[in-house]
Each structure stands twice: as structure tokens, then as C-alpha cells.
Legacy VTK file of the C-alpha trace (Angstrom):
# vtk DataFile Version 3.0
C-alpha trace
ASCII
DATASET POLYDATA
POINTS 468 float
11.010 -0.196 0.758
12.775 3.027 2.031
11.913 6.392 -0.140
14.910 8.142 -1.743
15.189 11.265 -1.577
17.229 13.483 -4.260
20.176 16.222 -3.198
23.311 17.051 -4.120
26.104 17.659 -1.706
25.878 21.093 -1.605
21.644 20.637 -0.747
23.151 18.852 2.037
23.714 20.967 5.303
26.839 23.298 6.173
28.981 21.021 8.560
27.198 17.498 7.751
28.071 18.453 4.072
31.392 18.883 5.540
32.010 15.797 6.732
31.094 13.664 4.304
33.541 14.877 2.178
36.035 14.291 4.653
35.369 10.636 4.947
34.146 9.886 1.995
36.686 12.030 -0.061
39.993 12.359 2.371
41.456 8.747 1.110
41.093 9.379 -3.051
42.501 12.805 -3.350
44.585 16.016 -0.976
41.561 18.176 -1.124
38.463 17.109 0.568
36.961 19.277 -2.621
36.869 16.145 -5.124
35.177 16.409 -8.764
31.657 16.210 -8.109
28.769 14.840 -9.737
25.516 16.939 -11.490
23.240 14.898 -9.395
23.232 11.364 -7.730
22.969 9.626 -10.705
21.510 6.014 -9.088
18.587 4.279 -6.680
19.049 3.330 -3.240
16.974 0.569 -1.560
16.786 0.030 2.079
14.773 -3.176 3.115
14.775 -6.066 5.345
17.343 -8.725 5.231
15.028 -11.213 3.678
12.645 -9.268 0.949
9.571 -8.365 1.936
10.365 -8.637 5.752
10.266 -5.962 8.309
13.387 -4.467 9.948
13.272 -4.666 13.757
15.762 -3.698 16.030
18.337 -6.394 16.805
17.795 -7.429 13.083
19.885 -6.451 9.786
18.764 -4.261 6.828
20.110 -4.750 3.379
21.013 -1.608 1.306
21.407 -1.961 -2.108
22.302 0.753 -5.135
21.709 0.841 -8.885
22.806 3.065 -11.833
25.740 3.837 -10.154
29.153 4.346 -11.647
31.133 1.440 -11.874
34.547 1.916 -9.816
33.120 4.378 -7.602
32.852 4.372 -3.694
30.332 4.725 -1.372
29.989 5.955 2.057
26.912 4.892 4.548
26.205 7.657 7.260
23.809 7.933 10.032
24.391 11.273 11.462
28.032 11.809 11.789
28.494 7.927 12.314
29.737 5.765 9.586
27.924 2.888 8.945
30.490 0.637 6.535
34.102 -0.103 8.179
35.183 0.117 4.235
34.199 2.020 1.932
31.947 0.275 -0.555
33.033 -0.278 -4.651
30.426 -0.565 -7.276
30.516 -2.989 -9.042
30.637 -3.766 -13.202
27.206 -2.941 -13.658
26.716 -0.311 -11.362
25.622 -1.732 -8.353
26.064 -2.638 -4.908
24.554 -4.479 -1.629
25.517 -4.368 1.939
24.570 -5.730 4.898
23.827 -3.163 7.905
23.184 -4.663 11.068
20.687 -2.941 13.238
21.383 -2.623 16.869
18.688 -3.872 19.667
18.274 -0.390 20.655
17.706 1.240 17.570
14.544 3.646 17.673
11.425 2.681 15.683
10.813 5.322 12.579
11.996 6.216 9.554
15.602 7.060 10.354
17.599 8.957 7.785
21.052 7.319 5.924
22.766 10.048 4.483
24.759 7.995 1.134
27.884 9.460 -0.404
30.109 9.023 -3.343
33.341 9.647 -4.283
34.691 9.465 -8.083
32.622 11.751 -8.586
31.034 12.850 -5.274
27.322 13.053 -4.791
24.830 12.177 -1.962
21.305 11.694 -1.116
19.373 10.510 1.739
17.706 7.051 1.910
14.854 6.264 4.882
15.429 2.924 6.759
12.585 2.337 8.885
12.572 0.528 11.869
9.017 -1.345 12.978
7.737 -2.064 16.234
7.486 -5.863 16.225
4.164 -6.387 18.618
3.773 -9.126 19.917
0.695 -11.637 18.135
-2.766 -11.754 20.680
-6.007 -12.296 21.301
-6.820 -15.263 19.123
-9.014 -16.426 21.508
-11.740 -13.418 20.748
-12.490 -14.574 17.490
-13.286 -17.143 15.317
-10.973 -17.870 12.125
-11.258 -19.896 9.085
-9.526 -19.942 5.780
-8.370 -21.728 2.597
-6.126 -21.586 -0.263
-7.162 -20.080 -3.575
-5.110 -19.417 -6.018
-1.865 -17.033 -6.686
-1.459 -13.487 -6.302
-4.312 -12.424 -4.335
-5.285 -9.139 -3.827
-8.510 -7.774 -3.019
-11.980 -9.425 -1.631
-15.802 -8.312 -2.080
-19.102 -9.869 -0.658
-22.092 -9.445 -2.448
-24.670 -8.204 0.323
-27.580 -9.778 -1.640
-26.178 -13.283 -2.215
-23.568 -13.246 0.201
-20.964 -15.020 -2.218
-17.431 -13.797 -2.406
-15.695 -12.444 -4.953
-11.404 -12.111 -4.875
-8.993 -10.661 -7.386
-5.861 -12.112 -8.115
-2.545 -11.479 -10.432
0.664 -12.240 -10.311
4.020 -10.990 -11.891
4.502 -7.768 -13.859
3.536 -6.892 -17.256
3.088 -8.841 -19.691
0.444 -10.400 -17.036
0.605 -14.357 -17.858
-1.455 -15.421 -14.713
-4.530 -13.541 -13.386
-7.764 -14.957 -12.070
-11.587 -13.474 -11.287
-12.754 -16.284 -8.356
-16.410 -16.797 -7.015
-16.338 -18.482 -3.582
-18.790 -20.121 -1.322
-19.412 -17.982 1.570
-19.893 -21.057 4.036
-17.247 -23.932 2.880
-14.782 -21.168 1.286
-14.463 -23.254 -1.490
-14.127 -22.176 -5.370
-17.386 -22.163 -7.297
-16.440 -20.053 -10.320
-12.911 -19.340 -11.700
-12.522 -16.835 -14.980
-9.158 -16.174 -16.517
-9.475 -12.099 -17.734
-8.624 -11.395 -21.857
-5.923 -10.639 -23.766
-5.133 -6.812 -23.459
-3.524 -5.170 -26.751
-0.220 -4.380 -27.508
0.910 -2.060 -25.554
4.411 0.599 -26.037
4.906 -2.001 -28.479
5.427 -5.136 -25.920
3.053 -7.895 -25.459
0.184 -7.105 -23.719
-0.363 -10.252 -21.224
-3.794 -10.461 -19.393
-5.747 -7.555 -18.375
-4.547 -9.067 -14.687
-7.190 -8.209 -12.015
-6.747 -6.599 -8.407
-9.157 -4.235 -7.429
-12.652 -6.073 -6.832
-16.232 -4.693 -5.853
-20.005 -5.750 -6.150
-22.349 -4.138 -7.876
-26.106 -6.080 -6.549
-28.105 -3.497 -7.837
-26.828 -4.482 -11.567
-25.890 -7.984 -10.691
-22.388 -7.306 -11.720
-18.794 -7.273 -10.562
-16.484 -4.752 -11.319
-12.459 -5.196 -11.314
-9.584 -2.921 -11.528
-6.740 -3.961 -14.060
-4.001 -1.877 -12.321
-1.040 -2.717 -15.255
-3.182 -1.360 -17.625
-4.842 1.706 -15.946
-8.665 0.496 -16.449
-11.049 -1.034 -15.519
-13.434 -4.714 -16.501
-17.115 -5.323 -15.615
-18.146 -9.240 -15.121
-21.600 -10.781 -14.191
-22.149 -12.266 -10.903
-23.574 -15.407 -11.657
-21.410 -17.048 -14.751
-18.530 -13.647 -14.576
-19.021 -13.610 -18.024
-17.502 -10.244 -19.473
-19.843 -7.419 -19.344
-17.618 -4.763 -20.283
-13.669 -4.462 -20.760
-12.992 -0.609 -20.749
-9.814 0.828 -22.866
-6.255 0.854 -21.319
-5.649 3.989 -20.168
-9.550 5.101 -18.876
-8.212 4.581 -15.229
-4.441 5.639 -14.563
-3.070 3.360 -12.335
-6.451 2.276 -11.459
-6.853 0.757 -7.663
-9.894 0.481 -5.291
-13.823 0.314 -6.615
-16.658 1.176 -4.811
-20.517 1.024 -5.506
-23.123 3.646 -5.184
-26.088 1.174 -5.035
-28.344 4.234 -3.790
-27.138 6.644 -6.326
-26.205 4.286 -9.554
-22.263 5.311 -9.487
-19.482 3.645 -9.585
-15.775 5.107 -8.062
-12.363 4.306 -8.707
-9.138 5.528 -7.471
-6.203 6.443 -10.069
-3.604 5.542 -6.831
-0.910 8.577 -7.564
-3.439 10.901 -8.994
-5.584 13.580 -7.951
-8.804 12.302 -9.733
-11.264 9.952 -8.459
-12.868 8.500 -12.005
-16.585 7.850 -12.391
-19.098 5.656 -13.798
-22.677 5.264 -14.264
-22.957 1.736 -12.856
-26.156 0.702 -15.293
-24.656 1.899 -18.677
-21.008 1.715 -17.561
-20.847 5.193 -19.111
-17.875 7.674 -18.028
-18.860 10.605 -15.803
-17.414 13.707 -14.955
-14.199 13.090 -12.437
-14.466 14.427 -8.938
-10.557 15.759 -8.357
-9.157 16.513 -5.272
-6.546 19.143 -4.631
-3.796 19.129 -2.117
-2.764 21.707 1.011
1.178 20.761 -0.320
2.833 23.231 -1.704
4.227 21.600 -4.484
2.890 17.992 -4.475
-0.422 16.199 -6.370
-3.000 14.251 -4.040
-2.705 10.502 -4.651
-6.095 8.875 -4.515
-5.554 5.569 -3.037
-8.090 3.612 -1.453
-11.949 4.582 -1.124
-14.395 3.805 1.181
-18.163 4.821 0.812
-20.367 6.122 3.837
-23.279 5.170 2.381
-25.539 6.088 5.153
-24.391 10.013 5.055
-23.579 10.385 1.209
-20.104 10.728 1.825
-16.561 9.301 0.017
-13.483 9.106 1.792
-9.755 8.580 0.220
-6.295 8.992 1.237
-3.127 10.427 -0.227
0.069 8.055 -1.103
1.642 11.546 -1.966
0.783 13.911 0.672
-0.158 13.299 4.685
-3.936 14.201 3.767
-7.065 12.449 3.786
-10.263 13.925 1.625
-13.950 13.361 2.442
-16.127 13.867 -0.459
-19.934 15.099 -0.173
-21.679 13.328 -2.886
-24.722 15.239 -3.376
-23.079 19.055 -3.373
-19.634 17.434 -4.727
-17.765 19.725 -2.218
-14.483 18.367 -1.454
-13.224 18.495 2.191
-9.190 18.072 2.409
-8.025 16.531 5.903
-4.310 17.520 6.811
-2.747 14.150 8.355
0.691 14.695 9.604
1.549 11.458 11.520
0.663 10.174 7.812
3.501 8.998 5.566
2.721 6.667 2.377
-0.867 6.432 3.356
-2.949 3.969 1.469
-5.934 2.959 3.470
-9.301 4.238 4.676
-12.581 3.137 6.333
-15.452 4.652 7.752
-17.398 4.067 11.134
-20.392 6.009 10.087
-22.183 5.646 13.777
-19.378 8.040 15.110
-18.332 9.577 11.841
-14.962 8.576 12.150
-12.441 7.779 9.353
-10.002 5.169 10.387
-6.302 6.097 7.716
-3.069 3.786 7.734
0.204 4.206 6.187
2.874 2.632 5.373
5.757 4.179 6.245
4.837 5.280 9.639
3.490 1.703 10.249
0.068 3.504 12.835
-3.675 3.435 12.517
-4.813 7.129 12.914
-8.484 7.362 14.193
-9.617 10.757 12.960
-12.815 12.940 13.829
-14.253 13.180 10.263
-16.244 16.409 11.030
-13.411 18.914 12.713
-10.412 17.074 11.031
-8.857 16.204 14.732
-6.656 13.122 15.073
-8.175 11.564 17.739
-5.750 8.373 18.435
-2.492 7.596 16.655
-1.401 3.863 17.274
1.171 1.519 16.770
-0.362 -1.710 14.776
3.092 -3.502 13.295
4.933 -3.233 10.011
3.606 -1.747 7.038
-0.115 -1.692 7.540
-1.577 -1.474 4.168
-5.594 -1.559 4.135
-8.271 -1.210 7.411
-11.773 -2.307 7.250
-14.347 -1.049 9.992
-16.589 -3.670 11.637
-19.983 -1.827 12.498
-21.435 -4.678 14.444
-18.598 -5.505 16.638
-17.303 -1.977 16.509
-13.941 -2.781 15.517
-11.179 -1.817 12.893
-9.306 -4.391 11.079
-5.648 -3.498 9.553
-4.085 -5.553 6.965
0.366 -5.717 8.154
1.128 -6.610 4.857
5.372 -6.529 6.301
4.343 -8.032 9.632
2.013 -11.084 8.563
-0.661 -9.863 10.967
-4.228 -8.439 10.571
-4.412 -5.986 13.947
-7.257 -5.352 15.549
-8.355 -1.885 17.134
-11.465 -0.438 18.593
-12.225 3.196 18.895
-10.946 3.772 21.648
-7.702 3.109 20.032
-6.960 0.063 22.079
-5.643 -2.918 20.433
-7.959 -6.052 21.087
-6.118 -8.512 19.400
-3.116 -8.477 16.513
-3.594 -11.962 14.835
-1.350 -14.013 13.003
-2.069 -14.671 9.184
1.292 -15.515 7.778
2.125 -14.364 4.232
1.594 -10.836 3.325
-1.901 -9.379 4.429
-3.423 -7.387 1.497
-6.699 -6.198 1.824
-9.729 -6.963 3.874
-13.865 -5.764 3.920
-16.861 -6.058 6.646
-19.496 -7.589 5.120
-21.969 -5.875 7.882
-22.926 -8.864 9.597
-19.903 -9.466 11.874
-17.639 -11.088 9.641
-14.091 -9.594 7.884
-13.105 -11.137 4.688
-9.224 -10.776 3.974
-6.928 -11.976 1.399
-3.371 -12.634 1.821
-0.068 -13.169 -0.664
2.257 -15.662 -0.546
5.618 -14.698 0.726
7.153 -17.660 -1.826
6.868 -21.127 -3.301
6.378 -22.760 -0.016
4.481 -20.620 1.888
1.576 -22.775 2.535
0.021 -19.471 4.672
-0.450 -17.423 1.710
-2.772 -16.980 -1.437
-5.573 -17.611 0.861
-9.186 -15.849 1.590
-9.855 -15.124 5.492
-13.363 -15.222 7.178
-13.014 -13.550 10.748
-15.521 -13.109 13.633
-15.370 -11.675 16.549
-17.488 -13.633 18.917
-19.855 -12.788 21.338
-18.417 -11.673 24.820
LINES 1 469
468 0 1 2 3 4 5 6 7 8 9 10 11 12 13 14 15 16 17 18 19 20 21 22 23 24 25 26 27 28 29 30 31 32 33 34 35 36 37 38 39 40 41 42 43 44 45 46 47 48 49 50 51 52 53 54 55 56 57 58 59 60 61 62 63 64 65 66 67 68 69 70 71 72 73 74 75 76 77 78 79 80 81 82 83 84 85 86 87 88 89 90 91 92 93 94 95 96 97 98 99 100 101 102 103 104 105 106 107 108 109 110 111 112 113 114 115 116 117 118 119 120 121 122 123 124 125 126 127 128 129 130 131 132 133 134 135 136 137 138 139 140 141 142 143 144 145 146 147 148 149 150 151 152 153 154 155 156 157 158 159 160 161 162 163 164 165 166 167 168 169 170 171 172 173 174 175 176 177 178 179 180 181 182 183 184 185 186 187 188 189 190 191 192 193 194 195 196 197 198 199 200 201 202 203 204 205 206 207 208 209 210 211 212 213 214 215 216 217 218 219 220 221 222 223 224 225 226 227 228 229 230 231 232 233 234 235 236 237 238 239 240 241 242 243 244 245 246 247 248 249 250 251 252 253 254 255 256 257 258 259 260 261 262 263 264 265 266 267 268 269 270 271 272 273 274 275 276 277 278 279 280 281 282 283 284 285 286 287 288 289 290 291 292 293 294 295 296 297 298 299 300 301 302 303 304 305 306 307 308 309 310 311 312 313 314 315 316 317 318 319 320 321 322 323 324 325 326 327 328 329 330 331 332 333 334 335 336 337 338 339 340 341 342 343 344 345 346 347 348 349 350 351 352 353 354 355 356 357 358 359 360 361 362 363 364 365 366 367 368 369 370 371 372 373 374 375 376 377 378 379 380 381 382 383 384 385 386 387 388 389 390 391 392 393 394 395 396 397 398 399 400 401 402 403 404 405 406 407 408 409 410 411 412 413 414 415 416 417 418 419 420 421 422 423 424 425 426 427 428 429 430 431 432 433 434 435 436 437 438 439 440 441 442 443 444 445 446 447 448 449 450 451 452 453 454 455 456 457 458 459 460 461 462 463 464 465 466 467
């Protein structure tokens, strides 16, 4: 999905300003100096041809427009080139789609389409980014299994202590009408416990659905499991053995509430509020809310987004990205001190691991589709690489000494060592979500399927690298 950003023509630069008017406004009126518009009034979507898909050179992009006024025209630029042969009419309901074919020499990045109106002017910039398609490898270095589950899945958890497996799943938007806790053999894969989450309340006076689960982690110490109930910003605690409800915490205790981690060693529970600044807290024994640990930003202007979390156990430490800002933050748990890592190749970030033998932090995002491999001590960016479309989550490997990043766009789980080579980019199908080491050599990932059909997704992934 490209990012909109909001300008009005005259936030738009001297001579590009210039001529957009021209072509957008020379054919409706003798002045290029048309009535103009307070703001740009609608939303503009740039994404692949089929939904969900990447856009690679040689393919086609589809840009589409809402809350626009019906009866105007729009104008497609890239640079001082313009993209539509006609101009564009919106339609009765104020929208529009059109399909923009994208050369085999197009550059990979985020490029910028400048998108103008006429009757009454406006403009704002849209971001269509072009992947790197790499090419799938290096099957041959591991060993893969998987099996279907259920619908919607979207994070995985191993419980160290009795190695079973623990995946969220939910599917649609609110009101949640299908969501599912699962227990799985670790050996066979198969299903040996399936809970469907409660009712949630009322909520903004619309039916409340499911509390629908996504975020997933293991608590052994406690013998529970904790979940994440994203739609409705909190949390649920379920035993381990039965995932009978422990605990279903009030909407609203988590905002936005995404990835869980467990402080066996410390009794604490984290979870990250996504586009916030807080990290929330929990005493994991009496589920009791704890003073948050917040982050702040080095953007002018902008709010850290806590996304995902990943716990350096060994060294006391808590690591998060921003969605917001190109930053990563490494949190000392014992003083509480808060150390904010600036991340410029970062853009949409959303994942994190540790490789606590090296003390690196391993950060993907989405929009600038790389795996940055980052000295967690002095801050330095150590390797910045390519892994394919929209890489989502990374899990670190400690006995193979690998990372493992989830291409949610691409359908691949990549495969990097710290070097920052790329040993193998694997082929999953369906839309890679999220993936964990379990410590012993294995990766457990969970994928989404891309439709009805897609017999590659809604599965649960047990890779291994094997021995060379």
C-alpha cells in the first residue's frame, strides 16, 4: 500500500507547481490559475495489479482514489512526465481506478506520483514502490514441513518447556465473527486443542464480534498463554493445557495492541501498542498492570510507534521498532533507561530480533523492502540488504546463526546470516506473517491465505537448517 502524503498546490515546488497546472488546468479554463481546493479532499492507493501483490518492474500498478469530487479530473505525474494519455473523471461516488503500467526498467524504491485535480485544483503525492523480485534459492539447505490450520493466521509461539505450539488466528474486520486460539503437536503439526475467544461488548455502539486473536506468546513459568486482541486494543490470558480463559482484560488496556513477550526471569509481561509510544506492562503471575515504559522519538514532530518486541533475555535488554519514525529503541530492563537508535534506510519498520552472541539487532521494513543488521551497542548499520517485497517480521536463529524474514508481498521467508549474505530465500506461497526460533534449530512461521483457493496459505511452518 503506497503512503499518501498531504499538500496543497502551492506546498508543491515553484516550477513543478507550475506545471501541473498547465496540464492539468490548460484544457478546463484560459488561465492556468483555476479555482482551487482548501486541501486534497480524498485517498490515493497505489498497489499491485492483483491486491496484495508486489509491483515489479515490467509489471502494472493500480491507482485508485476515494472521497473525491464527482465530475472532477485527475492528472498522474511522475516528475514532469504524465502518466494518463487522458485525463481521468471521477466518478458518481467519488472515485476512480487506473491502470499504470510499469516499465522493465523502472528503478526499485519508493518513487513519488505527484496527483492533481482540476474542478477544483489540488494535489498530493502518492509513493509507488517498486520491489526487487529475487529470485527463490537454496531449498536444498534446509528441511521444510507444514500443514494447514485454520483461517487468518497470524502469529506462532513454542512453549520451551513442552515444546507444543501455540498460533493466533482472525479473520475479517470488526465485528470479528471468526477467530481461533490453536494448540499444535510439535512433531505431526497436527491440531490438538482449538478455542474460539468470547464475545467482546458493544463497542461505539456496533456489535462487538469476538475478541479475535493475533498476537501470541508463552508464558512456562505460569503455564499460561497470552494473546493480543488487536480490534479491541487488549489483551486475553489462556492456560496451556485446556486454553481455558485465565483472564480477558478490558477493551482499551492495550491501544492497538500487537506483539507479547515474556520475562520468565523477571515475572513481566510486554506488549506493543503498534502506533504508540508506550510499551504496556504486566506482572505475568497476577496479570496486574504496571507502570508503562514509553519511548520518545529523535523526530521532530512525529510519536514512536512500538511495533514488534523482541526480548534479549540473556543481557536484560528489550528491543522495538518504530512504524512512525526510521528508529529502533533498546530498552535496559533493570535501570529502565531507554536507548533510541536512528535508522534511516528504515521506512514503515515493523520487525525486530536479537542475536544476543554478537549483540546485534536484526530491523525490517516495509516500505523499503531490506533487512538492516545493526550494531546494538554504537547504533552503526552494519549491512543493509535487499530480501524481496514487503518483509514484515525476522526471527534470529542462534544455533544455526541465521535470520529469518517473513515477505509477506513476495510469498517468501528469506534467509540471511550476519554477514549479510543471503543463504537461501524460500518459497512459502500465501502471505508470510510472522515467524520465532524456538532455540533448538527450528523456525516456526505462519502464513495467510492470499484467497479461497490458495491451498499454500493458513498454514504453520517448521524450518531447519541442516547440518553442513
Amino acid at each position: 500500500m503506497a503512503l499518501m502524503h498531504r499538500m496543497t498546490i502551492r506546498d508543491l515546488l515553484g516550477a513543478s507547481a507550475l506545471a501541473i497546472s498547465l496540464i492539468a488546468g490548460s484544457a478546463h479554463a484560459d488561465s492556468v490559475f483555476t479555482p482551487v481546493a482548501t486541501e486534497f479532499a480524498g485517498q490515493i492507493r497505489i498497489t499491485g495489479a492483483v491486491r496484495g501483490m508486489p509491483i515489479y518492474p515490467g509489471s502494472e500498478a493500480t491507482v485508485t482514489g476515494s472521497g473525491l469530487q464527482p465530475g472532477q479530473t485527475v492528472t498522474l505525474l511522475r516528475g514532469a512526465t504524465v502518466l494518463n494519455k487522458d485525463p481521468i473523471t471521477i466518478d458518481e461516488k467519488g472515485g476512480f481506478s487506473f491502470a499504470l503500467p510499469v516499465d522493465a526498467d523502472a528503478a526499485q524504491g519508493l518513487q513519488p506520483i505527484v496527483v492533481a485535480t482540476e474542478n477544483p485544483a489540488s494535489a498530493t503525492v502518492a509513493d509507488l514502490k517498486i520491489s526487487q523480485q529475487l529470485p527463490v534459492s537454496g531449498a536444498d539447505k534446509f528441511t521444510v514441513e507444514s500443514k494447514p490450520v485454520n483461517p487468518g493466521l497470524y502469529q506462532v509461539a513454542q512453549s520451551p518447556k513442552s515444546g507444543a505450539i501455540f498460533v493466533a488466528s482472525s479473520v475479517g474486520r470488526p465485528p470479528i465473527k471468526e477467530s481461533a486460539l490453536v494448540k499444535l503437536n510439535p512433531d505431526t503439526l497436527e491440531v490438538e486443542t482449538r478455542i474460539t475467544p468470547a464475545e467482546a461488548p458493544e463497542r461505539d455502539g456496533k456489535p462487538g464480534g469476538l475478541f479475535g486473536v493475533y498476537g501470541v506468546a508463552v508464558d512456562d513459568a505460569n503455564g499460561n498463554v497470552w494473546t493480543s486482541n488487536t480490534r479491541q486494543d487488549t489483551l486475553a490470558v489462556y492456560k496451556q493445557d485446556d486454553l481455558s480463559l485465565v483472564k480477558q482484560f478490558e477493551p482499551g488496556t492495550v491501544p492497538h495492541a500487537r506483539d507479547i513477550v515474556v520475562d520468565e526471569g523477571n515475572g513481566r509481561v510486554y506488549a506493543s501498542t503498534s502506533f504508540g509510544p508506550d510499551v504496556m506492562v504486566f506482572d505475568a503471575k497476577t496479570q496486574e498492570p504496571l507502570p508503562a515504559i514509553h519511548i520518545p522519538t529523535k523526530a521532530r514532530g512525529e510519536t514512536f510507534g512500538a511495533m514488534a518486541l523482541d526480548l534479549d533475555a540473556q543481557h536484560g535488554k528489550l528491543a522495538t521498532v518504530s512504524y512512525n519514525t526510521p528508529e529502533a529503541a533498546i530498552i535496559d530492563l533493570k535501570s529502565g533507561a531507554v536507548k533510541v537508535i536512528e535508522l534511516p534506510r528504515a521506512k514503515v519498520a515493523s520487525g525486530v530480533a536479537f542475536d544476543a552472541q554478537d549483540n546485534l539487532l536484526f530491523v525490517v521494513s516495509q516500505d523499503t523492502d531490506n533487512l538492516l543488521i545493526v550494531n546494538a551497542e554504537t547504533g552503526e548499520t552494519l549491512h543493509d540488504v535487499e530480501v524481496g517485497a514487503t518483509p514484515l517480521n525476522v526471527t534470529f536463529e542462534p544455533k544455526s546463526r541465521l535470520a529469518y524474514i517473513a515477505n509477506r508481498s513476495a510469498g517468501t521467508i528469506a534467509v540471511v546470516n550476519t554477514k549479510g549474505e543471503i543463504v537461501a530465500n524460500l518459497e512459502t506461497g500465501g502471505f508470510p506473517n510472522q515467524l520465532r526460533a524456538d532455540g533448538k534449530g527450528n523456525v516456526w512461521a505462519v502464513n495467510k491465505s492470499r484467497g479461497e483457493n490458495d491451498e499454500a496459505g493458513d498454514r504453520i511452518w517448521r524450518i531447519t537448517a541442516k547440518a553442513e
